[in-house]
C-alpha positions in Angstrom: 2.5 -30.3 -21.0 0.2 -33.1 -19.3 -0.3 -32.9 -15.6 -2.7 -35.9 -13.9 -3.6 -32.8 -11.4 -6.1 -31.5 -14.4 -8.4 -33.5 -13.5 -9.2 -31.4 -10.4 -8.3 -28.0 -11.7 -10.4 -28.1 -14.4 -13.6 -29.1 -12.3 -12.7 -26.3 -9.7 -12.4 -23.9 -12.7 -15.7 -25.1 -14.0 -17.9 -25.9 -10.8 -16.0 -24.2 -8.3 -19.1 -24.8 -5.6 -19.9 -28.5 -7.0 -19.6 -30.6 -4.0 -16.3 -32.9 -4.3 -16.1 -34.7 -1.7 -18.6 -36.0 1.0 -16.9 -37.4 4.5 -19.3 -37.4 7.4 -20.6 -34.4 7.5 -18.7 -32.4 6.0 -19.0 -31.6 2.3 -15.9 -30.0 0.3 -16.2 -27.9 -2.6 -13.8 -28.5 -5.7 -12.5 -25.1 -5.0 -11.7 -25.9 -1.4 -9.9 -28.9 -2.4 -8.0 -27.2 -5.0 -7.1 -24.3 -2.9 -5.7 -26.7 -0.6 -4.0 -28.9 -3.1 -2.2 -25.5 -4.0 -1.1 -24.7 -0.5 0.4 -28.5 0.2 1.9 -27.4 -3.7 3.8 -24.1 -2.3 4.7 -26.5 0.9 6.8 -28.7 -0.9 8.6 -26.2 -3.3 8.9 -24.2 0.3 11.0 -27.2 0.9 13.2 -27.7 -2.0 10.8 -30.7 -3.2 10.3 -30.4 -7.3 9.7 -31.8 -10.6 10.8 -35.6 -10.5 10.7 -35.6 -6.6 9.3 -38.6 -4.8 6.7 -37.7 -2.4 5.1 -40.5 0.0 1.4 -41.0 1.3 0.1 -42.9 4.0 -3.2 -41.9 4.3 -6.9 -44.1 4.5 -10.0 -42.8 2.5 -10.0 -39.1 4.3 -10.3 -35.7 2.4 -6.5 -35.4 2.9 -5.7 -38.1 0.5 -6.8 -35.7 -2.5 -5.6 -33.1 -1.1 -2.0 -33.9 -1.1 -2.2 -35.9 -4.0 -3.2 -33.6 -6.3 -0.4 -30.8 -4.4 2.2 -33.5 -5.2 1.2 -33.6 -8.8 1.2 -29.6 -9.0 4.6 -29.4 -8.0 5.5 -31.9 -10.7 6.5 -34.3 -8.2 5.8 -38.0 -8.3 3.2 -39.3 -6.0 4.2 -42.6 -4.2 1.2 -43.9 -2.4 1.4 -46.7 0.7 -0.9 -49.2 2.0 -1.9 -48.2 5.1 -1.4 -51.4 6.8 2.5 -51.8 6.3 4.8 -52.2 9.6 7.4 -49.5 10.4 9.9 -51.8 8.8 7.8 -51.9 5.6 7.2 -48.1 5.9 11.2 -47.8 5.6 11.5 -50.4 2.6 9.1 -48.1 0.4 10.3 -44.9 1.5 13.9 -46.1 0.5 12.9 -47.9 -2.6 11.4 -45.1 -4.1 14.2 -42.7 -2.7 10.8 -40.6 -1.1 12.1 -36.8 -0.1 8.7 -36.3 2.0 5.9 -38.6 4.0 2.7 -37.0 4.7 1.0 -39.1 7.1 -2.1 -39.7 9.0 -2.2 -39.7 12.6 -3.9 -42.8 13.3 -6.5 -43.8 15.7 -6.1 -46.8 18.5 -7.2 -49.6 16.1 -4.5 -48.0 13.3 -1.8 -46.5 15.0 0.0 -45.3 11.6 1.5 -42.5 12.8 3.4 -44.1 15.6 4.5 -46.7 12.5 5.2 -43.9 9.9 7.5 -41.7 12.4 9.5 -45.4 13.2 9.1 -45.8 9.4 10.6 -42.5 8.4 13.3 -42.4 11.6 14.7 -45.5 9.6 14.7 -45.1 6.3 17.8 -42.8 5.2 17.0 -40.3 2.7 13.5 -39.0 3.2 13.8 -35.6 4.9 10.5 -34.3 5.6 7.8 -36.2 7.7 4.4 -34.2 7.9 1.7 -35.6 10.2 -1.9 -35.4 8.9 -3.9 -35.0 12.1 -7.2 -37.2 13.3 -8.4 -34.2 14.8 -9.3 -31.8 12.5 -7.3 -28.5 11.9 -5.0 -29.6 14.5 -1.9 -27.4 14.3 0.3 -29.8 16.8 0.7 -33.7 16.9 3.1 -36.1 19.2 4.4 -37.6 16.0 6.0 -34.5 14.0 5.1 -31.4 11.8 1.1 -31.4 11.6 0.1 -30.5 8.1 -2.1 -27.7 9.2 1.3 -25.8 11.1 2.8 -26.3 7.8 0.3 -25.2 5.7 0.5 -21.7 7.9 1.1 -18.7 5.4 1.7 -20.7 2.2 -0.1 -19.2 -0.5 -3.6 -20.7 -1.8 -2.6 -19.5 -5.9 0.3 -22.2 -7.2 1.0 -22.0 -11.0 1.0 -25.7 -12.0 4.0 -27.4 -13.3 4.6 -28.2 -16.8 5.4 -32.1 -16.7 5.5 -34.2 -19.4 3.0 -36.8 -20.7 5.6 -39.3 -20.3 7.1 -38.1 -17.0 6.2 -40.3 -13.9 2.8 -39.1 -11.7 2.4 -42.1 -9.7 4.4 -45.3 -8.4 2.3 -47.7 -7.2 3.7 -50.9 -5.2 2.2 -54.0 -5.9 2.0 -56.4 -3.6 5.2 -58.3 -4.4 3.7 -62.0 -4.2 7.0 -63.0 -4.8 10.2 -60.9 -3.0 10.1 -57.6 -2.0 7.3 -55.5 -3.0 8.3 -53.4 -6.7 7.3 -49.7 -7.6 5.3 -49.8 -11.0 5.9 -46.4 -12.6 2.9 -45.0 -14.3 2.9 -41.6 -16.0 0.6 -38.4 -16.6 -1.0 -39.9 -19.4 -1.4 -43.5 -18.1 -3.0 -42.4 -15.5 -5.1 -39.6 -17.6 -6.0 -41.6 -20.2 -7.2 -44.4 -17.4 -9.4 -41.9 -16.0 -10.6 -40.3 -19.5 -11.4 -43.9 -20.7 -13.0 -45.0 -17.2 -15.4 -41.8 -17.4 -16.4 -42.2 -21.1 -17.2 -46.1 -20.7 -20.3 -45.0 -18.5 -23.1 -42.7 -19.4 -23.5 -39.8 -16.7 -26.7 -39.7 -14.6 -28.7 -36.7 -15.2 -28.2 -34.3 -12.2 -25.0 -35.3 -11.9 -23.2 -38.3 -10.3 -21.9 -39.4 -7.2 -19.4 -42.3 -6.1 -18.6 -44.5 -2.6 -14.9 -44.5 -2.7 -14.5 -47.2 -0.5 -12.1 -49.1 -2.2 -8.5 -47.7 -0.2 -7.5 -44.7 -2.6 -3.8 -45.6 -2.0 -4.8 -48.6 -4.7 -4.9 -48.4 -8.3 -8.5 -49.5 -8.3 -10.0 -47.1 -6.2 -7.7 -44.2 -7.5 -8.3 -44.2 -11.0 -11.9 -45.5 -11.3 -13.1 -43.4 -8.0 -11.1 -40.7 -7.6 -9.5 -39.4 -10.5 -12.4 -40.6 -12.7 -14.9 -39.1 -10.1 -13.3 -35.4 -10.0 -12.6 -35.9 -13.5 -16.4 -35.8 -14.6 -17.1 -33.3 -11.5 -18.9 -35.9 -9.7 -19.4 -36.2 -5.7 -17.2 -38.4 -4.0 -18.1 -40.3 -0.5 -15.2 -41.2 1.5 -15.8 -44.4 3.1 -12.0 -45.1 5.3 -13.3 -48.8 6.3 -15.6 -51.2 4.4 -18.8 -52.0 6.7 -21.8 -54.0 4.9 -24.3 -52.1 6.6 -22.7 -48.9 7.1 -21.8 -48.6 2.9 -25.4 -49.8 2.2 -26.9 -46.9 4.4 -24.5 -44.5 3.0 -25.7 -45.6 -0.3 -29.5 -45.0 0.6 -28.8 -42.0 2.1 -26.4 -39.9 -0.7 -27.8 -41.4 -3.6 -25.1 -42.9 -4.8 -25.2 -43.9 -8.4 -21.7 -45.7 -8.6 -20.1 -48.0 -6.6 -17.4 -50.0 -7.3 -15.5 -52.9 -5.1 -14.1 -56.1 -5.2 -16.1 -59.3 -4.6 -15.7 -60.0 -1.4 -17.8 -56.4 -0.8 -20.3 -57.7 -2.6 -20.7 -60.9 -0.9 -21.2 -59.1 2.2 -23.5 -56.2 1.3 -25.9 -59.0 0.1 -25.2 -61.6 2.7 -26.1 -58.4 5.3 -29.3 -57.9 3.2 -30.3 -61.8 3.2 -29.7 -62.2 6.8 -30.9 -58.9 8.4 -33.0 -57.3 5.4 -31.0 -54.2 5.1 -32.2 -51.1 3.3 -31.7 -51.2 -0.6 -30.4 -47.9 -2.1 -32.5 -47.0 -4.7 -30.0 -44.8 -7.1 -27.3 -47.2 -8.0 -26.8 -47.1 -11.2 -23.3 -48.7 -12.4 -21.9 -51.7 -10.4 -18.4 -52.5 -11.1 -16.0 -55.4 -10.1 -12.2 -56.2 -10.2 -9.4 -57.3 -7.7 -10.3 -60.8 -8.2 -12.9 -62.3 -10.4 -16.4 -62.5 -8.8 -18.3 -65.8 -8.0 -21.2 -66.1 -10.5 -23.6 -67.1 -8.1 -22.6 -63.2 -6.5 -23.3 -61.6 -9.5 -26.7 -63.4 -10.0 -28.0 -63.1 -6.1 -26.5 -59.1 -6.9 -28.5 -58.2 -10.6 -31.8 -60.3 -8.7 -31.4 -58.3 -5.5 -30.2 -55.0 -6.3 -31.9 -54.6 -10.3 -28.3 -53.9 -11.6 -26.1 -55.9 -12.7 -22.4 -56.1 -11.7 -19.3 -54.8 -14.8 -16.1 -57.3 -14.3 -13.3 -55.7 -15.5 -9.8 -56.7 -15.1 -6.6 -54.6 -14.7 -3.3 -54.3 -12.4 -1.2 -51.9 -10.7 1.1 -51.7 -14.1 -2.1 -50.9 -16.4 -3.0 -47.8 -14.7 -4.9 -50.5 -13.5 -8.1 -50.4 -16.5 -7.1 -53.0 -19.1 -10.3 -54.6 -20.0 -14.2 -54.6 -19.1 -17.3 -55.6 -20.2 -18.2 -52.6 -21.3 -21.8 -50.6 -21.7 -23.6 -51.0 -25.2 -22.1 -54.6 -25.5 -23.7 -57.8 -24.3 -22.1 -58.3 -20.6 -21.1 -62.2 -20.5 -21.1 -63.0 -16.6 -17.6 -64.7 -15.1 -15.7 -62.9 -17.7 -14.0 -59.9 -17.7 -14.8 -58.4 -21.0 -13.1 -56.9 -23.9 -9.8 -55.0 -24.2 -10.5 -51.0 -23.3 -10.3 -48.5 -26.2 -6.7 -48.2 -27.5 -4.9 -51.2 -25.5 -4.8 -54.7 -27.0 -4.6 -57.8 -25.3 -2.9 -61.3 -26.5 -2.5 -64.6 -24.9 1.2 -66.3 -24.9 2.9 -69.4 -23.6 5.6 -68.8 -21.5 8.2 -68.2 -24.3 6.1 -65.0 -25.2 5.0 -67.2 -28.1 1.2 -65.7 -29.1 -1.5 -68.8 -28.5 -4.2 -68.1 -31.3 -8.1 -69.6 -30.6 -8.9 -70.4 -27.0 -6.4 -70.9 -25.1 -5.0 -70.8 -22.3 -2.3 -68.5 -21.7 -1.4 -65.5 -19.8 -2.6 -62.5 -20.7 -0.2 -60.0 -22.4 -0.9 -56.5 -22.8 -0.1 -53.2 -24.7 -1.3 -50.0 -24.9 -1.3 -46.3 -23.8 -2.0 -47.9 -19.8 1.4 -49.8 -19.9 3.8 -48.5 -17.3 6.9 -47.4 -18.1 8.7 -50.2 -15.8 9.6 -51.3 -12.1 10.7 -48.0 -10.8 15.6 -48.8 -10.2 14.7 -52.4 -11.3 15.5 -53.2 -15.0 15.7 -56.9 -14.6 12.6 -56.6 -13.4 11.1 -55.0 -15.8 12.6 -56.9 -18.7 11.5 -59.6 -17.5 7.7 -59.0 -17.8 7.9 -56.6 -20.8 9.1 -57.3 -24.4 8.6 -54.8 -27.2 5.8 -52.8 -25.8 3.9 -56.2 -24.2 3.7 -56.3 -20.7 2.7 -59.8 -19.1 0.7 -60.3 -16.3 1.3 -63.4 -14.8 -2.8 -64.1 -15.1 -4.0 -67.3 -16.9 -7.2 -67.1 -19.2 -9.3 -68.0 -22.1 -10.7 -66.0 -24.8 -13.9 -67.3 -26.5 -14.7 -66.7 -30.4 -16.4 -62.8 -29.7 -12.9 -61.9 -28.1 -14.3 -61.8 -24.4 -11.5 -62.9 -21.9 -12.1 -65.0 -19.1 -9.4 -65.3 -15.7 -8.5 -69.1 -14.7 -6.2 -68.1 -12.4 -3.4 -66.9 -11.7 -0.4 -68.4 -12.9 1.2 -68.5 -9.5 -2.3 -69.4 -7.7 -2.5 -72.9 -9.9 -2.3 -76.1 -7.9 -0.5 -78.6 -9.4 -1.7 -82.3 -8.2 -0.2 -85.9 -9.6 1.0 -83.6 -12.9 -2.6 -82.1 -13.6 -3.2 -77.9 -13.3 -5.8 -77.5 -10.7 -7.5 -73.9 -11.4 -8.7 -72.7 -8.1 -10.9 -70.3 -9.1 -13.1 -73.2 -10.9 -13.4 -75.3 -8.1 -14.2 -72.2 -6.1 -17.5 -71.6 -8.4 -18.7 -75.0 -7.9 -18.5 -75.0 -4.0 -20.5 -71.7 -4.0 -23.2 -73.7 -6.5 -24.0 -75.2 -2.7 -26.3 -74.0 -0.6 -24.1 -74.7 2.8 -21.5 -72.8 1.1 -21.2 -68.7 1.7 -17.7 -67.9 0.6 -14.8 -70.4 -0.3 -10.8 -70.4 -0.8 -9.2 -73.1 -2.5 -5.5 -73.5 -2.3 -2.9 -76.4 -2.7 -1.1 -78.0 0.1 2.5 -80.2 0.0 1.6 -83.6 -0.6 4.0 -86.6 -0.9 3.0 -88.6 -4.1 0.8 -85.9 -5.8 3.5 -82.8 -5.1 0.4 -81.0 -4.1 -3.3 -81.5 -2.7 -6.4 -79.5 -3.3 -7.7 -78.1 -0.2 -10.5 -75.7 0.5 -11.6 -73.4 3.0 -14.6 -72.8 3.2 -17.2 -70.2 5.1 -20.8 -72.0 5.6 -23.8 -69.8 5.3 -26.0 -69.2 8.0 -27.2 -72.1 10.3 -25.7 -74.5 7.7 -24.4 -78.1 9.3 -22.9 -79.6 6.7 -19.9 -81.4 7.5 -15.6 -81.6 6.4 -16.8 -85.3 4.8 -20.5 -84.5 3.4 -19.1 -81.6 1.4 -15.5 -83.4 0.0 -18.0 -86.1 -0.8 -20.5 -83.8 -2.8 -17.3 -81.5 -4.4 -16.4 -85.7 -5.6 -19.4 -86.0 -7.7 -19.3 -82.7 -8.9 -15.5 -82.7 -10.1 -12.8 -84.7 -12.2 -11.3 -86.6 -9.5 -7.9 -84.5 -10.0 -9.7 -81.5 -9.3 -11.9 -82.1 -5.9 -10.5 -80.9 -2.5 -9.7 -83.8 -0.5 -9.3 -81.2 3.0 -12.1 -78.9 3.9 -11.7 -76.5 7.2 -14.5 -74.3 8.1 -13.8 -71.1 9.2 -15.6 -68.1 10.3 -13.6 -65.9 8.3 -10.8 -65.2 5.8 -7.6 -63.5 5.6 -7.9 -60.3 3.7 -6.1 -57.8 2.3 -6.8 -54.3 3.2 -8.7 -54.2 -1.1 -10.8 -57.0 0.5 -8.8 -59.8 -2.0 -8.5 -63.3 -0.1 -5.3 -63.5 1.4 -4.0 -67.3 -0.7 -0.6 -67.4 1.0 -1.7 -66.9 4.7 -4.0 -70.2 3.9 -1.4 -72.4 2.4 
């Protein structure tokens, strides 16, 4: 018997009054969350939903996300979590691929009207049944869109005996973002995504007086749900529920709960300090661990971060099928900035060529990985599956090298490289030199079609404050900075760049 939901249970058991969770104003014991997990639990049996069930979520960082999580888990169903930003068609696509019974679903608010996209969502896709509608206002018992969770909740019982599920049965499938074709459902188990959490706590000593962590990354991502959440209630921690990244408003919040952890993606980073530089924000004094992933940081980030802040940022790597933790530079060993540290305790990591041959020394190659964060495959889609896994391996699609201490460092990713005139083009290099100038706040490089050369290196770039530089001034500084294969012949300002809703930059919408 392994159940993810332990997690929670066992910090209710032990600190029933700790605070769990922190939104606003309100603060939530682990017992309240527990009791309620049990209740959403007793819903879903209620409704003929069990043990190998698919159960869909829709929900932004709000304290109903662990809520019905963890009830999902209980009742030995599998959790399928979705990005809040898909279109009713999308909605459809994941409730079908995952052959979903249930959708609990927020509301919405003007700017994200995800109820009115879920209902569309749920009307269309065949075999989901039930559509439960978690309401903006709180304790609402009615909403336009459907069932409100609250109605439903209405008698069931706040005691639920958990169900026994195997370690190997599935807890979560996460979608990833399906760069190529339709997005795929990774299925992870109970004890990928235990161990994850159990491995995530450990690699960080606890601050006396106990911990607390801004879960701002979206919970509905691997990131934020195993190295925030689960890892959070995990080590009975406090967790802040931030629903939208804001520079300023996830500094104060800082200042103001003491947060000791935080973890995000670059690009959060990046505009925490660029708020800080250009308006002098207030510093929170209590952070204690810094960690990045999503996409490897800029080094001149993590230097203007350790100078501004007095910690320095953890790059750690991992994806959806890891669970996501696969590798970190990891507390008690020397941290080597622009690299993403060592293999985690008990996975293993390899480079290979593209026959699955192993590369020995430096590389490159793409990382392959094994290990007790492996999922078990691409949830109705063998091919799939066999194509990126071989005898326990899984292969990630990521190109890096690996110096003589074993420490791993991301080129890029395989699919992100820009071939020019028959020469790979790693974007993410060229992309650390631009920064190295002071016009330069934030840059994209991608490649372009190009006639003779097949494809052209071209960069977007955000300037920093009051900066003038020009298109021509900077291609002709990137010239004497770069091999000539390598230095983007197009440069287009912009005041901004597509994003994801985890805050990575959005390649394909620039090429």
């Amino acid at each position: 018997m392994l159940n993810l939901s332990i997690v929670l249970e066992d910090s209710a058991r032990n600190t029933p009054d700790g605070t769990a969770i922190v939104f606003g104003d309100m603060r939530l014991p682990f017992s309240m969350i527990d009791t309620v997990a049990n209740q959403v639990a007793n819903l879903l049996v209620t409704r003929g939903i069990g043990k190998g069930d698919k159960v869909a979520l829709a929900c932004p960082n709000l304290p109903y996300f662990p809520f019905v999580y963890y009830g999902i888990l209980k009742a030995g169903a599998t959790v399928v979590p979705l990005n809040v930003l898909l279109q009713p068609r999308e909605i459809a696509y994941h409730l079908d691929d995952s052959d979903a019974k249930a959708l609990f679903c927020f509301e919405g608010t003007p700017e994200l009207p995800l109820g009115e996209r879920g209902k569309a969502g749920f009307e269309a896709a065949e075999g989901c049944e039930h559509f439960f509608v978690l309401p903006a206002t709180p304790l609402a018992t009615e909403s336009e869109y459907g069932e409100s969770f609250w109605a439903a909740l209405g008698g069931m019982a706040a005691e639920f005996e958990t169900v026994q599920t195997a370690p190997d049965d599935t807890a979560v499938i996460l979608y990833t973002s399906g760069t190529t074709g339709q997005p795929k459902g990774a299925e992870l188990t109970h004890q990928n995504m235990l161990m994850n959490a159990i491995i995530s706590d450990r690699m960080f000593p606890r601050t006396e007086g106990g911990d607390t962590y801004l879960a701002v990354l979206p919970l509905f991502h691997s990131f934020g749900q195993t190295t925030v959440m689960n890892t959070g209630f995990l080590r009975g921690s406090t967790v802040v529920l931030m629903p939208r990244f804001e520079p300023g408003e996830a500094l104060a919040i800082m200042a103001k709960e003491g947060v000791t952890y935080f973890a995000g993606v670059p690009t959060m980073y990046w505009a925490m300090l660029t708020k800080i530089h250009s308006e002098g924000a207030e510093l929170p004094r209590s952070l204690q661990v810094a960690v990045a992933g999503g996409a490897s940081s800029p080094v001149e980030v993590l230097r203007d971060f350790e100078e501004t802040f007095g910690v320095g940022i953890l790059e750690g790597y991992g994806l959806s099928e890891t669970s996501p933790v696969a590798c970190f530079n990891q507390i008690g060993k020397p941290a080597k900035p622009g690299t993403i540290g060592t293999p985690i305790w008990g996975v293993e990591m390899k480079l290979v060529d593209g026959d699955w041959k192993t590369i020995e020394g430096e590389g490159p190659g793409e990382i392959a990985i094994r290990g007790h964060n492996v999922m078990k495959g691409y949830y109705g889609r063998p091919e799939a599956t066999a194509e990126v896994m071989k005898d326990g391996w899984f292969r990630t699609g990521d190109i890096a090298t690996r110096d003589a201490d074993g420490y791993y460092a991301i080129i890029d990713r395989a699919k992100d490289m820009v071939i020019r005139g028959g020469f790979n083009v790693y974007p993410r290099e060229v992309e650390e030199v631009l920064m190295t100038h002071e016009a330069v706040s934030l840059a994209a490089v991608v490649g372009v079609p190009h006639d003779s050369h097949g494809e052209e290196v071209k960069a977007y770039v955000i300037r920093t404050p009051g900066a003038t530089i020009s298109e021509d001034e900077l291609v002709a500084w990137a010239k004497e900075n770069l091999a000539a294969y390598k230095y983007p012949r197009i440069v287009e300002f912009r005041d901004a760049l597509p994003m994801t809703a985890t805050g990575k930059i959005l390649k394909r919408e620039l090429r």
